[in-house]
N, C-alpha and C positions, 0 to 999 in steps of 0.2 A: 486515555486520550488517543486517538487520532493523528495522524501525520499523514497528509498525503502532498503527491508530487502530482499535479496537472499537464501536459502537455502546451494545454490552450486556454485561453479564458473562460470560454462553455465550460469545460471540464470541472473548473476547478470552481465554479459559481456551484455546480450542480453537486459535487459533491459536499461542497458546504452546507450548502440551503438540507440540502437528503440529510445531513449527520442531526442539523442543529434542531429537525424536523423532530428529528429522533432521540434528542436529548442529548447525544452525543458528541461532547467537547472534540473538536478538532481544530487545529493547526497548519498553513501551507508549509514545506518545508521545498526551497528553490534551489537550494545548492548543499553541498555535501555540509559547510558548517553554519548552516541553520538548523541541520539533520543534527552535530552532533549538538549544535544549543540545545535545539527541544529534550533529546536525551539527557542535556545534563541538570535539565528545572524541570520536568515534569514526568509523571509517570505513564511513557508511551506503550501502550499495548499495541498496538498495529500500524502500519503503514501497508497504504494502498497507492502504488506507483504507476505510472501515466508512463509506457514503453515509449511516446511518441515523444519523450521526453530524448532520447535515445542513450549516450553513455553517461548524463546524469544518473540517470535512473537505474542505469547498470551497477556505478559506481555507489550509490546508496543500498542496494541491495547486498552487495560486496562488503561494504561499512559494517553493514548489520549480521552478516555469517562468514567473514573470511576470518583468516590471521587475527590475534587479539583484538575479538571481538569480547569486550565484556560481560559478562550478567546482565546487564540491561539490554544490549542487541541479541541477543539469543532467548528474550524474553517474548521480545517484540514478533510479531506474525505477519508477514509479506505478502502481500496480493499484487503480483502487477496485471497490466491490462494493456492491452493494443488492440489493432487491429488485425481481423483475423487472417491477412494476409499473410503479413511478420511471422511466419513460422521460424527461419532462423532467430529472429530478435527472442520470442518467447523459449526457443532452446537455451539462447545463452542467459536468458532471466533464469530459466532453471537451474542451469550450470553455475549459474553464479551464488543460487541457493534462495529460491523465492519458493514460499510454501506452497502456492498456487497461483496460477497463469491463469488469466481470464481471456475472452473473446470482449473487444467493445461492447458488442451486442448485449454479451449477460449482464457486462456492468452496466448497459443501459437499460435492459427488463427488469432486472432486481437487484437495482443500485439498495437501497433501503434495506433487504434481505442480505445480502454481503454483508455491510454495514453492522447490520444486528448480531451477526454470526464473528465478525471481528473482534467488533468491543459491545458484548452484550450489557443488557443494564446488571450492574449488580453479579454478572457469573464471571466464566474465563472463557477469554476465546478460543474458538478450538472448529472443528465439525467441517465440511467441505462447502464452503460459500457456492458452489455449481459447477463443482468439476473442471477437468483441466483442458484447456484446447487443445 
């Protein structure tokens, strides 16, 4: 499954419809303990976070790779995204430990190929969804 964080409506309409296109079960997750529900009922393999989200977003990334983080958020694969202005926001998504940092842009040309590259059908996620901004 899928977890992501949208900034705005579009966002989160568009990444739904792209996952469910593609088979792939996803979930919103709005606030840090909706983040730890889905970890604690379903078997989350990735989370793609929306930076315009701003210290939400920071703070679920954080969840997932700081201080006792369990076996299931170290499991989990982090993609955030902004735009490509936010160069300090996507340093501190890094710093805070996100696998990779998108531009809007890429999430908007190959939302679908990210996607597949997170939670492929049937393999493990892994591989570089398009590089880091």
């Amino acid at each position: 499954m899928l977890v992501y964080l949208a900034g705005d409506l579009f966002w989160g309409t568009r990444i739904k419809s792209a996952a469910e296109d593609l088979g792939i079960p996803c979930r919103p997750v709005r606030t840090p303990e909706m983040l730890e529900a889905r970890l604690a009922d379903s078997p989350v393999k990735a989370a793609l976070l929306d930076l315009d989200a701003g210290e939400v977003a920071l703070g679920m990334i954080a969840r997932l790779r700081g201080p006792g983080t369990g076996e299931s958020g170290r499991r989990v694969r982090v993609v955030a995204f902004g735009p490509h202005v936010a160069k300090d926001l996507f340093q501190r998504a890094r710093d805070a430990g996100a696998d990779e940092v998108l531009t809007r842009g890429a999430i908007e040309h190959r939302l679908g190929e990210v996607l597949l590259q997170l939670c492929p059908p049937g393999g493990v996620p892994g591989g570089n969804a398009g590089g880091v901004a």
